[in-house]
C-alpha positions in Angstrom: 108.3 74.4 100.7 108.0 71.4 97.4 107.6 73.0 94.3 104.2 72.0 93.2 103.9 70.1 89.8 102.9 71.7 86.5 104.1 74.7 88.2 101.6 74.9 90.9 98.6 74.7 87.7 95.1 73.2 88.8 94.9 69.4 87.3 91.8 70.3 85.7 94.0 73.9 83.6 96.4 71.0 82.7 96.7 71.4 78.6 96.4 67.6 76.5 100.5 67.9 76.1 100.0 67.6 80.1 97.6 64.8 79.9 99.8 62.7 77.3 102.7 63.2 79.4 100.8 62.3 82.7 99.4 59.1 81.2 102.8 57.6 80.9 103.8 57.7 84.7 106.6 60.0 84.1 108.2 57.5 81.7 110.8 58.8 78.8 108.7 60.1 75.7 108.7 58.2 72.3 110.7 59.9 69.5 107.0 60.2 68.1 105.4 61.9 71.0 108.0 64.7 70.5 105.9 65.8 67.6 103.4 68.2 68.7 102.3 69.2 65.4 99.4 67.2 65.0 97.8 68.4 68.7 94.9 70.7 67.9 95.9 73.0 70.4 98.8 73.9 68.2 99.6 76.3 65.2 103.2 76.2 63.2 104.4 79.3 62.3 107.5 77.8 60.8 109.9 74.7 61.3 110.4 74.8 65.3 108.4 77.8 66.1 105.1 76.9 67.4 101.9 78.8 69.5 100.6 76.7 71.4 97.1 77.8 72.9 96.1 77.4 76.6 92.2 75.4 76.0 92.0 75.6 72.3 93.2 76.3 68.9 94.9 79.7 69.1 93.9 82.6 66.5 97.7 83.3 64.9 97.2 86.3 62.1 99.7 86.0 59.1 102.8 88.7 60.5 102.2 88.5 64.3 105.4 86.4 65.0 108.4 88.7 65.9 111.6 88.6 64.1 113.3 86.4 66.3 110.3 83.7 66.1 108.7 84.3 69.6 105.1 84.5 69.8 102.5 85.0 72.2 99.1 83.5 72.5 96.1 85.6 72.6 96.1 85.1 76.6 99.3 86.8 76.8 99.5 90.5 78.6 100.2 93.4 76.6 103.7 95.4 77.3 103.1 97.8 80.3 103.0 101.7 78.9 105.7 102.1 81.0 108.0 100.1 79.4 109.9 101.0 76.4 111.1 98.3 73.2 114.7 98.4 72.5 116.9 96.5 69.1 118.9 94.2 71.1 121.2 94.1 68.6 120.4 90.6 66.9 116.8 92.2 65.4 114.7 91.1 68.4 112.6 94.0 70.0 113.1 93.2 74.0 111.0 95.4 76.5 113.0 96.8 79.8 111.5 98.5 82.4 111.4 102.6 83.6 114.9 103.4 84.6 115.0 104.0 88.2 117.0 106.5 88.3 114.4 108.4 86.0 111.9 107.7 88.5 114.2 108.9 90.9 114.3 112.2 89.6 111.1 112.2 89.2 109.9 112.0 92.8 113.3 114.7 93.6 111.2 117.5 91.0 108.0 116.7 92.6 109.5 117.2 96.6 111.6 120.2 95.2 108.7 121.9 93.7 106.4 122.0 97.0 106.3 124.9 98.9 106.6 123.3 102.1 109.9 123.1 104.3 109.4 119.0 104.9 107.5 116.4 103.1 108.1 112.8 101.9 106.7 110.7 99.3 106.7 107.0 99.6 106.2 104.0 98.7 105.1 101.0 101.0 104.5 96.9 100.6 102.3 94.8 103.2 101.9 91.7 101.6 100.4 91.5 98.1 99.2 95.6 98.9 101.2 98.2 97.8 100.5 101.8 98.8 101.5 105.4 97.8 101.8 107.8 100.2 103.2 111.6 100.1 102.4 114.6 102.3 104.3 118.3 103.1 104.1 120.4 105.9 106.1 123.4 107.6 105.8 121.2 110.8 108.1 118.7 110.9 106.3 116.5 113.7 103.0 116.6 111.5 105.1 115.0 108.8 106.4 112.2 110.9 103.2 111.7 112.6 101.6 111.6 109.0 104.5 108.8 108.1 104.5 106.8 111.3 100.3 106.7 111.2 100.2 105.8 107.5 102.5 103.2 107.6 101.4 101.2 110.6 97.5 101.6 109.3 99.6 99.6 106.0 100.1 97.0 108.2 96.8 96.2 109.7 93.6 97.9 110.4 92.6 95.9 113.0 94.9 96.8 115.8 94.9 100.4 116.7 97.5 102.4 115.5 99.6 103.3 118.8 99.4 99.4 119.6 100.9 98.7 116.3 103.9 101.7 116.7 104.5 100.2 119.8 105.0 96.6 119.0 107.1 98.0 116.3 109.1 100.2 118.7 109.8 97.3 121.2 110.5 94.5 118.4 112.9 97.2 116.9 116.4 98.2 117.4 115.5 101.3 117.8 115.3 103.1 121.6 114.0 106.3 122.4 115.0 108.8 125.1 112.1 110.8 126.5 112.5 113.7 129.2 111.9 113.5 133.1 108.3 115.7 132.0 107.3 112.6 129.9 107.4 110.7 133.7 106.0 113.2 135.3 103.3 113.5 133.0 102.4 110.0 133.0 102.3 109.8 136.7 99.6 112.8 136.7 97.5 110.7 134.4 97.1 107.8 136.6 96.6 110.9 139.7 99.6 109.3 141.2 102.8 111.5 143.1 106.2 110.7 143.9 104.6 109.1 147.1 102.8 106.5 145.8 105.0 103.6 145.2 106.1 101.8 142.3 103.7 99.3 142.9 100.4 101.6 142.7 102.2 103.0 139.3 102.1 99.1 138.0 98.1 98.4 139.3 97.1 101.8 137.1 98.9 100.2 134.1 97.4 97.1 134.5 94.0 97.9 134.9 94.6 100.4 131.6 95.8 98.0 129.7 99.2 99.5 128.5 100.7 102.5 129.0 100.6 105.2 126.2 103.8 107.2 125.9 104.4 109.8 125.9 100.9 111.3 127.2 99.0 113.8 125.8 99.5 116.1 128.9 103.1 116.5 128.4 104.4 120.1 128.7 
């Protein structure tokens, strides 16, 4: 995929810096048109520190540059509250993120402190979605049900959930043993026997539409 130009901006978002620059089909700049201080768009804060604003003349108060010169406009997102300033040593005030292994420990107090024997929390991307998910049980198959059926509703809800395990299952490297009752229970679903052949097994599949596996009847 091309990059877009102007970083992928609309033409009509384009600032007049943009606009000047356009108008000369991409030609070199004139030592002149280096000067941006005249552009009404811009506010000097001190020789080679500039704010330039977005659509208009930006609203700088007097002490809102940092110590190392950088400045936002007014446009500009405020620091998550979970992120922390730190002195990087040269009198700048940088921002850093949650340390993971904070929010590691975290999620460990929060399983450790349920009652339950099993349990997961979890978090899951589909696209631009992100999801957060946590459940404990005694029963360890309701937990993986709860996992499997909350991940693959994640993925789509248009497509029924066992379709979507079992595209997963047969795309994957994964493969499952099941038991001879599994068979035998699937067989009593369709009302077929060990006498019908392998051909009647295939029609009743067919004419379901899939197989689902392992049946509900399975002892």
């Amino acid at each position: 995929m091309c990059p877009m130009p102007d970083g992928g901006r609309d033409p009509d978002d384009r600032s007049p810096l943009d606009s000047a620059d356009r108008s000369r089909d991409d030609g070199a700049l004139a030592p002149d048109e280096l000067d941006i201080e005249d552009e009404e768009n811009v506010v000097s804060l001190d020789p080679g520190r500039y704010v330039i604003g977005t659509d208009e003349r930006p609203n700088v108060p007097d002490g809102n540059a940092s110590p190392d010169g950088s400045q936002s406009d007014d446009d500009a997102a405020e620091s998550a509250p979970d992120e922390e300033s730190a002195d990087d040593g040269r009198g700048r005030q940088s921002t850093a993120p949650a340390d993971s292994g904070a929010v590691k420990r975290r999620l460990e107090d929060d399983l450790d402190s349920a009652s339950s024997r099993y349990g997961f929390h979890v978090t899951a991307k589909a696209d631009d979605a992100i999801s957060h998910q946590q459940m404990f049980s005694d029963d360890v198959g309701t937990v993986f049900d709860g996992l499997l059926r909350w991940y693959a509703q994640q993925l789509t809800t248009e497509t029924a959930v066992e379709d979507v395990l079992g595209i997963l299952l047969t795309e994957s490297n994964v493969r499952v043993r099941y038991s001879p009752s599994c068979l035998q229970a699937i067989l009593e679903t369709y009302d077929l026997s060990p006498d019908d052949s392998i051909a009647d097994f295939f029609e009743a599949v067919q004419d379901d539409r899939g197989m689902v596996f392992p049946p509900e009847n399975v002892e």
